[in-house]
C-alpha positions as CSV (number, residue, x, y, z in Angstrom):
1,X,-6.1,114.4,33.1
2,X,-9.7,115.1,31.6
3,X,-8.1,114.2,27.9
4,X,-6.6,111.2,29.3
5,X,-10.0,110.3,31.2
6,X,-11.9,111.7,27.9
7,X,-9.6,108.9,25.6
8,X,-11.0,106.2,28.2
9,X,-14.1,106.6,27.6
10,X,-13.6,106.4,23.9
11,X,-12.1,103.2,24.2
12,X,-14.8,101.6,26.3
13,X,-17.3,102.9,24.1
14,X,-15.7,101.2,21.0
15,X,-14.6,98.2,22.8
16,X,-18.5,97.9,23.8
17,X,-19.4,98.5,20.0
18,X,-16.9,95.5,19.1
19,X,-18.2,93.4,21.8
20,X,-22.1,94.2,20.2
21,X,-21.0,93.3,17.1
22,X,-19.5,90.7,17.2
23,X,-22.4,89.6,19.7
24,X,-25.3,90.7,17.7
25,X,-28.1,88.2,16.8
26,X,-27.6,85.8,13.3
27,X,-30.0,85.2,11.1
28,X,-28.8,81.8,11.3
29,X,-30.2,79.3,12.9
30,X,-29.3,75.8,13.5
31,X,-28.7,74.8,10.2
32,X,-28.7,71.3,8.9
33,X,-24.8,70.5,7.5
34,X,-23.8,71.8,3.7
35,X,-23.5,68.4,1.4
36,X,-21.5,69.9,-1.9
37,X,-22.2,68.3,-5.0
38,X,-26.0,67.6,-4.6
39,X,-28.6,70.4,-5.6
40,X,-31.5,69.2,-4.3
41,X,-31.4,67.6,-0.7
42,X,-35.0,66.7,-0.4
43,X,-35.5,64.9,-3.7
44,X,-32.1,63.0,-4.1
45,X,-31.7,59.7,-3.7
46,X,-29.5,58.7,-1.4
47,X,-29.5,54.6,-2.1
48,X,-27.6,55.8,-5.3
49,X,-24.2,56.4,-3.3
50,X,-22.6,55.0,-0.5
51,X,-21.0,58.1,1.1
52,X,-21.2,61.9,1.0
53,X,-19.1,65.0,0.7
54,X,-20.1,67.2,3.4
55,X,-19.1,70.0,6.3
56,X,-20.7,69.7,9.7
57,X,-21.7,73.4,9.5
58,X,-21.2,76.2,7.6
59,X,-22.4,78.6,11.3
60,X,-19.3,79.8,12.6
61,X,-17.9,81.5,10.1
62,X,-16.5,84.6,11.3
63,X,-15.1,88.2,10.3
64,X,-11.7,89.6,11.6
65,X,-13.5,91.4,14.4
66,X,-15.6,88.2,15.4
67,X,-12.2,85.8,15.6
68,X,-10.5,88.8,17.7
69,X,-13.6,89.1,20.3
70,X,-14.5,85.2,20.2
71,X,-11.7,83.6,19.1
72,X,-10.7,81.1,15.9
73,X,-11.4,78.2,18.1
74,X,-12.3,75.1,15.6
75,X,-14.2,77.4,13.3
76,X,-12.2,75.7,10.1
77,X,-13.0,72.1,11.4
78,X,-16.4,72.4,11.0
79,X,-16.5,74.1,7.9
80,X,-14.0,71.6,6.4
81,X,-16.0,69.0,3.8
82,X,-14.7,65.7,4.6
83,X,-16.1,62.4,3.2
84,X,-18.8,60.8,5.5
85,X,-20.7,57.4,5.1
86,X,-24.3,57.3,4.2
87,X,-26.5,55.1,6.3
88,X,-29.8,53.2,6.3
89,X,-31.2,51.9,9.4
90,X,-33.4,49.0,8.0
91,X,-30.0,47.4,6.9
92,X,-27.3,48.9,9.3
93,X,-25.8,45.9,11.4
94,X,-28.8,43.8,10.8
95,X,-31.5,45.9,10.9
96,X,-32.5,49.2,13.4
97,X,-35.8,50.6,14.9
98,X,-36.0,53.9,16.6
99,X,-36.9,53.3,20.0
100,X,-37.2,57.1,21.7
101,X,-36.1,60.4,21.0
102,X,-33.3,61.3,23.1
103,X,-32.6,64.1,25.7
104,X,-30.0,67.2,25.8
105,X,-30.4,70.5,25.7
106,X,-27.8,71.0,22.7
107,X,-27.7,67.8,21.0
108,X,-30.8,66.1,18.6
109,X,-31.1,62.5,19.7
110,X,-32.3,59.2,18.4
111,X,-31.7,56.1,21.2
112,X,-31.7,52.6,18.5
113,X,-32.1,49.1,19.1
114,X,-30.7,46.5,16.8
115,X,-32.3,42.8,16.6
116,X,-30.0,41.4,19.0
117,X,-31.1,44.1,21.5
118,X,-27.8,46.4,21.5
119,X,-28.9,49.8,22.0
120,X,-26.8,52.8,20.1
121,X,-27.7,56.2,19.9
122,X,-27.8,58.8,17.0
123,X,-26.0,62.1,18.5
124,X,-26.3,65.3,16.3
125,X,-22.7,66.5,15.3
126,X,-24.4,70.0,15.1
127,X,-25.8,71.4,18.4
128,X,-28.7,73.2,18.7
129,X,-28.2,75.3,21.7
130,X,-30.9,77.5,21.6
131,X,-32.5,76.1,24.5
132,X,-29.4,77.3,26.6
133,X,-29.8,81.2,25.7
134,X,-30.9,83.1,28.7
135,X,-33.7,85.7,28.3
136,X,-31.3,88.4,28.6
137,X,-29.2,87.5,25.8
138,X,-32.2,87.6,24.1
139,X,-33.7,90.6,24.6
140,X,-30.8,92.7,23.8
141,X,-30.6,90.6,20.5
142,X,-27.1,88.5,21.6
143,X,-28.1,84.9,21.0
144,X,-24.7,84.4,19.1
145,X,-23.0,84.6,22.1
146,X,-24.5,81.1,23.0
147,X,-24.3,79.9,19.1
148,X,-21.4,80.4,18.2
149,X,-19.8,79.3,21.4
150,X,-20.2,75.8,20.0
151,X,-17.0,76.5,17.9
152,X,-15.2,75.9,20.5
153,X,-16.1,72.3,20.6
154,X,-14.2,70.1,18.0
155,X,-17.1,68.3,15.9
156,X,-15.2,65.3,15.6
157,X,-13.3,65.3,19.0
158,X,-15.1,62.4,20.4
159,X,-14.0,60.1,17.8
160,X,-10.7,60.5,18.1
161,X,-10.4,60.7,21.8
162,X,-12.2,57.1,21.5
163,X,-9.7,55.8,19.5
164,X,-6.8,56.9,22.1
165,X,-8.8,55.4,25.0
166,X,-8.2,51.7,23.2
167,X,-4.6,52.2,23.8
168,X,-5.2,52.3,27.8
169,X,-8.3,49.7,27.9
170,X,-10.6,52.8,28.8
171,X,-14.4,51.7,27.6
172,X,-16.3,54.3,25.3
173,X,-19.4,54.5,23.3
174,X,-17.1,54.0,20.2
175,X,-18.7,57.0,18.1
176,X,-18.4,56.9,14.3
177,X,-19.5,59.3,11.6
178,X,-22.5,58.7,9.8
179,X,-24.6,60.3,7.5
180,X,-28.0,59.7,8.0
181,X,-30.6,60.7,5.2
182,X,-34.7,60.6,5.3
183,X,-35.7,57.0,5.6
184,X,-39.1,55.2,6.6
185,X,-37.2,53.8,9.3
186,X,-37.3,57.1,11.0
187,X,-41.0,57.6,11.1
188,X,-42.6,60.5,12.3
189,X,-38.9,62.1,13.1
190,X,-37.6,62.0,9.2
191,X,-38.3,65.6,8.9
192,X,-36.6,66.9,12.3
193,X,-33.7,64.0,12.4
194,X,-33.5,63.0,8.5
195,X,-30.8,64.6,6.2
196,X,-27.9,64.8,8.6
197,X,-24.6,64.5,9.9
198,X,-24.3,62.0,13.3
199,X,-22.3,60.3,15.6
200,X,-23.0,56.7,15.6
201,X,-22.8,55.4,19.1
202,X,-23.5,52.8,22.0
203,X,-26.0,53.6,24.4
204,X,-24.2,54.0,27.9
205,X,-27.3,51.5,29.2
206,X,-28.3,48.5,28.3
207,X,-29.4,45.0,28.9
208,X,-27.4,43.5,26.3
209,X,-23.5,43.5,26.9
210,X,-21.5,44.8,24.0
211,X,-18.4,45.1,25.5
212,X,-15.8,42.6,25.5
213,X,-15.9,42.5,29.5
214,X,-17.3,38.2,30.2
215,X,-20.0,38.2,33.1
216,X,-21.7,41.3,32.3
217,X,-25.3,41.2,33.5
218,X,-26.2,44.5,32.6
219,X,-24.8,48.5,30.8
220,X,-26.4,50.6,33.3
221,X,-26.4,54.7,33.9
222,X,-25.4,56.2,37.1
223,X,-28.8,56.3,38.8
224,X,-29.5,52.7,37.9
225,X,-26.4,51.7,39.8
226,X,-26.7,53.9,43.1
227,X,-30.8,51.7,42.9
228,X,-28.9,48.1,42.4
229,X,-26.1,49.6,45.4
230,X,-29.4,50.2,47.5
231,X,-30.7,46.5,46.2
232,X,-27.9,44.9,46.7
233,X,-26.3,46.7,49.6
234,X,-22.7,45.9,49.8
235,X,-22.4,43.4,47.1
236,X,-21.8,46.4,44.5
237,X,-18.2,47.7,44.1
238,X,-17.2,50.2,41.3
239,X,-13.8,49.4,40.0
240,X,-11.7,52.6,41.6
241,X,-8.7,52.0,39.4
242,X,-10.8,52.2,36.1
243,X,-12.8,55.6,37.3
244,X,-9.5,57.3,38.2
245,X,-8.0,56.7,35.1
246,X,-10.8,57.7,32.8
247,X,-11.0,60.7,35.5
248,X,-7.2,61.1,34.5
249,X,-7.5,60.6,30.6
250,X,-10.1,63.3,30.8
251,X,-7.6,65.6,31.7
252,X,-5.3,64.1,28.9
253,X,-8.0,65.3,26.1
254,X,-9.3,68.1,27.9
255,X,-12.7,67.0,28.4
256,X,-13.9,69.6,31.4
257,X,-17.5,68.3,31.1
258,X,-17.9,65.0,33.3
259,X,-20.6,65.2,35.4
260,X,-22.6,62.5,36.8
261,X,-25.0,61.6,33.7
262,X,-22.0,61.0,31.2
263,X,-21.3,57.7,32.7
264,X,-22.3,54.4,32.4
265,X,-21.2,51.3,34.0
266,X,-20.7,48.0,32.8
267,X,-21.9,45.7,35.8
268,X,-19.9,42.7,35.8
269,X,-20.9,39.8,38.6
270,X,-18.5,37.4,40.0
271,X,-19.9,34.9,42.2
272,X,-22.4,36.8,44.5
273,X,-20.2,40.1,44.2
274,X,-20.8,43.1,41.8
275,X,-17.9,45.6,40.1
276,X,-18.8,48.5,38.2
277,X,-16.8,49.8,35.5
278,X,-16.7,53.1,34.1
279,X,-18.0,53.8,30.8
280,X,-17.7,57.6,29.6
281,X,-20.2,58.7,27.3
282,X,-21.1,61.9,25.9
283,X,-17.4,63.6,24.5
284,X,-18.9,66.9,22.9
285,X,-15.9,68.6,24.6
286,X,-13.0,66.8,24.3
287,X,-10.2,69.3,23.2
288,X,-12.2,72.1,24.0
289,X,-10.7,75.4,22.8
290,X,-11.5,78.9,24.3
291,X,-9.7,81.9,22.2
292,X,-10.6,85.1,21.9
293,X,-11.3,88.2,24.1
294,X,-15.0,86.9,25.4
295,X,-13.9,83.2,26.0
296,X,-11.1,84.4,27.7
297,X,-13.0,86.1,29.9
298,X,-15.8,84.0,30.6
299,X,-13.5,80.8,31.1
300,X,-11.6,82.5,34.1
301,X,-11.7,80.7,37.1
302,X,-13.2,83.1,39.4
303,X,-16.3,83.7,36.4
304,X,-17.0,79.5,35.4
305,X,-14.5,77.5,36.9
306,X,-15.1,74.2,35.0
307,X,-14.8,75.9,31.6
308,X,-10.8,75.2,30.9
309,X,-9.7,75.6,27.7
310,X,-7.6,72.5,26.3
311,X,-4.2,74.0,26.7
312,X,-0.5,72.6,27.6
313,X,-0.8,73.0,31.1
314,X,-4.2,72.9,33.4
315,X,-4.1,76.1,35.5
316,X,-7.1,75.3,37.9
317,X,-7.7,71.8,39.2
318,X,-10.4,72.7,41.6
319,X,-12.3,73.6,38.9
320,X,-12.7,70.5,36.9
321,X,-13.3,68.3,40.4
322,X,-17.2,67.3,40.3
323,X,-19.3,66.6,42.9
324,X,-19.2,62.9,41.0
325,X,-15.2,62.9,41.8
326,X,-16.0,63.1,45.9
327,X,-19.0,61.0,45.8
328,X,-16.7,57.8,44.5
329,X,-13.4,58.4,44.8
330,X,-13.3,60.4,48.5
331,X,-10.6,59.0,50.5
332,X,-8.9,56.8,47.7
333,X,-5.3,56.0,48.3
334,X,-3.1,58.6,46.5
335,X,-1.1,55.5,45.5
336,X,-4.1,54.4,43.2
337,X,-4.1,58.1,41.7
338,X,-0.2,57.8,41.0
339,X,-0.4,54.0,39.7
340,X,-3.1,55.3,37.2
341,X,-1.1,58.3,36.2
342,X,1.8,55.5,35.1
343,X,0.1,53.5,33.4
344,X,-1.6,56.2,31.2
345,X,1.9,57.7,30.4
346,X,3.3,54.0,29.9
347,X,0.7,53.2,27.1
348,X,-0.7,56.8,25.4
349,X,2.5,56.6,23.8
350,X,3.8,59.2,20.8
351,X,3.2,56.3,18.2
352,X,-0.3,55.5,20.4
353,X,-1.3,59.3,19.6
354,X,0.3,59.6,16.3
355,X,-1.8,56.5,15.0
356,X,-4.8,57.2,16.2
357,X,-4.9,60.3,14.2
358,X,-5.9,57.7,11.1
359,X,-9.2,57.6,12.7
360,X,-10.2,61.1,11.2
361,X,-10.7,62.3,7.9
362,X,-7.2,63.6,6.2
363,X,-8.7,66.9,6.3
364,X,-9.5,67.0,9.7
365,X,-6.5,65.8,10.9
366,X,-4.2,68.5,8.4
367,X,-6.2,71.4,10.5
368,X,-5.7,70.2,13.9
369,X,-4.4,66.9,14.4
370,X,-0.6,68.3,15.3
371,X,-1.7,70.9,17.6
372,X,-4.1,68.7,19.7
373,X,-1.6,65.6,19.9
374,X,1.5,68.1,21.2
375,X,-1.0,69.2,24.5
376,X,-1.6,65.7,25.0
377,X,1.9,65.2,25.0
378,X,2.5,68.1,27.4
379,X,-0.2,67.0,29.8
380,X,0.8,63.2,29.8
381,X,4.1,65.0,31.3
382,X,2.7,66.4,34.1
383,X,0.0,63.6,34.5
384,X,1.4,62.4,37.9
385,X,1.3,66.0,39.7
386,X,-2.5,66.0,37.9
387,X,-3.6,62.8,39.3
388,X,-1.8,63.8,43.4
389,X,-3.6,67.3,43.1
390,X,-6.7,65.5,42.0
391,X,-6.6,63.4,45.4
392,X,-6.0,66.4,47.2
393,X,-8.7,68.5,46.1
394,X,-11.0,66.0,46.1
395,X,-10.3,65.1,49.9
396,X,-10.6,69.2,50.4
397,X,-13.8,69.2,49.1
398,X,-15.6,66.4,51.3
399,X,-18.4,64.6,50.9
400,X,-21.1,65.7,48.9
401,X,-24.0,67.4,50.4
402,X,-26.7,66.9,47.2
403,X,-27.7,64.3,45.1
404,X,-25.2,64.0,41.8
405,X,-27.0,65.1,38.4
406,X,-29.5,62.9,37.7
407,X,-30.3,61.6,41.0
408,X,-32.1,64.4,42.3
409,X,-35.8,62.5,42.4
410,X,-34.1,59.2,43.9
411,X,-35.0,58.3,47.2
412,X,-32.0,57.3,48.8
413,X,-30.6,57.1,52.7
414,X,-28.2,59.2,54.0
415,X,-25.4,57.4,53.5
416,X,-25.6,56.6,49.8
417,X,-26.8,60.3,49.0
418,X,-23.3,61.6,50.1
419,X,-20.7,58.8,48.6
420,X,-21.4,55.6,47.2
421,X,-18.9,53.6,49.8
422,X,-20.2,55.3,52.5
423,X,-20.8,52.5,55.6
């Protein structure tokens, strides 16, 4: 018994040792992406070309020991040079100014404003998640365990999961990616913002309508429409059918991240009446992929419930319902969930998916374009049991007892605070 116990011990004490290791701090740090063919980044110019050979980051490279403790994940995605536009602000679609610096913990942000008053937004491909290591991790000198958990988001995910949502008239920020290099335009953020990879985007708020929805009267985020609810009182509808599908395509793609402040809403006004519709924003993890011992581990339901890897099958609705689920879609008709659920399998089709794989780089698409479009396949399958257990956890859950994200400094009355249909 005391060799068996002895032999244990040994094996904790190396699996700890692996775990370090693989763990240990980086002397990386978040590291602007690797352009081949150009020597000298600072002093090249960039008007010369139109487009650039380049890898969204060189970070995650790992050992065998690394991929066994945190997995493979999308580690060859992001190290994979694909061929990426270079853009100037003065001249891009008539002429850009920088309005603000933009917000996230893991993502550098420019919010833009062409002539015409569209808004888009300049979203870092690579994150910058420092802000998001705790003091622990820290002090025993395992801030990789944050960094490199951004492997596990695809770089380029939202840009294809925006090309799929056409095929099912779901509204999205319609990301592209650009290469942005120092420019006057940029001002005093050339030297934090200049000389990098981005995804081009609309802003999810704005006064000017983009969209190709008539009657718009304004792009709003989802504090700005609980304040025009309040305003307007019971003129303002949000367009149930619309948030349940996007809730449902989410699934599809595997986005577990939807919380209240990755929305917008395209206000449309008929007569004297108001309908929101959905507009998702903010896809940093769509097709999210957990592998590995640690991931594994962490993404358990009973350790962080919400943190589902994008697999065949989800194994734990509850965990991806968000307190934004209850507060709009509480006591919905299952009906509506099922209609959805049809009309998502109906027009996602194999040719829908297969197609929209054009929208990455051939690169890209060679690494992970197969595996990503059969889970699709296997979840649009199931999509109908998704969307009934959807309704049902969301009537288990209740009303909400908190503001959403977002809303936390609004002053509103009871009955808007817990549901936004609330009488």
């Amino acid at each position: 018994m005391k060799k068996i116990g002895m032999f244990f011990i040994v094996l904790l004490v190396v699996f700890i040792l692996l775990v370090y290791w693989s763990l240990s701090s980086t002397d990386k740090v978040f590291e602007k992406a690797d352009i081949l063919n150009i020597d000298n980044i600072e002093t090249f110019n960039f008007k010369s070309i139109d487009s650039v050979v380049i890898s969204a980051s060189t970070l995650y490279k790992a050992n065998t020991v690394k991929t066994i403790m945190q997995g493979e994940q999308y580690r060859k995605a992001w190290e994979t040079p694909i061929k990426v536009p270079v853009v100037f602000l003065d001249s891009l679609k008539g002429g850009m100014e920088v309005i603000k610096k933009g917000g996230g913990k893991q993502t550098h942000s420019l919010k833009l404003q062409c002539e015409n008053g569209v808004k888009y937004t300049l979203r870092s491909i690579n994150k910058d998640p420092k802000a998001l290591i705790p003091d622990f991790a820290r002090t025993l000198g395992l801030e990789n365990i944050v960094v490199d958990g951004i492997s596990a988001q695809h770089p380029y995910g939202a840009v294809l999961a925006s090309e799929i949502a056409k095929s099912a008239n779901i509204l999205s920020t319609q990301p592209k990616i650009v290469f942005v290099p120092k420019q006057k335009v940029l001002k005093k953020y050339n030297k934090k913002f200049g000389n990098r990879l981005y995804l081009l985007e609309y802003e999810t708020d704005s006064h000017k309508n983009w969209t190709d929805y008539s009657s718009v009267t304004e792009i709003v985020e989802t504090d700005d429409l609980q304040k025009l609810k309040l305003k307007k009182e019971n003129k303002v509808a949000i367009d149930k059918s619309a948030l349940i599908r996007v809730r449902l395509f989410d699934f599809l793609i595997g986005d577990w991240d939807r919380h209240a402040k990755q929305y917008g809403w395209v206000i449309k006004k008929v007569e004297n009446n108001y309908t929101a519709i959905p507009l998702a924003g903010d896809r940093d993890n769509a097709f999210f992929k957990t592998e590995g011992i640690i991931p594994s581990i962490l993404a358990n339901k009973h350790i962080v419930p919400e943190l589902q890897s994008f697999e065949k099958e989800i194994n734990f609705m509850p965990g991806l319902v968000y307190p934004f689920d209850r507060y709009f879609l509480l006591n919905t008709k299952e009906s509506l969930f099922i209609t959805e659920a049809k009309f998502l399998q109906n027009q996602i089709t194999d040719s829908v998916l297969n197609n929209a794989l054009k929208i990455w780089p051939k690169e890209i698409t060679a690494i992970d374009g197969n595996e990503i479009i059969e889970k699709i396949k296997a979840r649009r399958t199931n999509l109908v049991a998704y969307a009934k257990e959807l309704k049902k956890v969301i009537d288990e859950k209740g009303v909400v007892t908190e503001a959403l994200k977002g809303s936390e400094k609004l002053n509103l009355p009871e009955n808007l605070l817990h549901c936004f249909e609330c009488k």
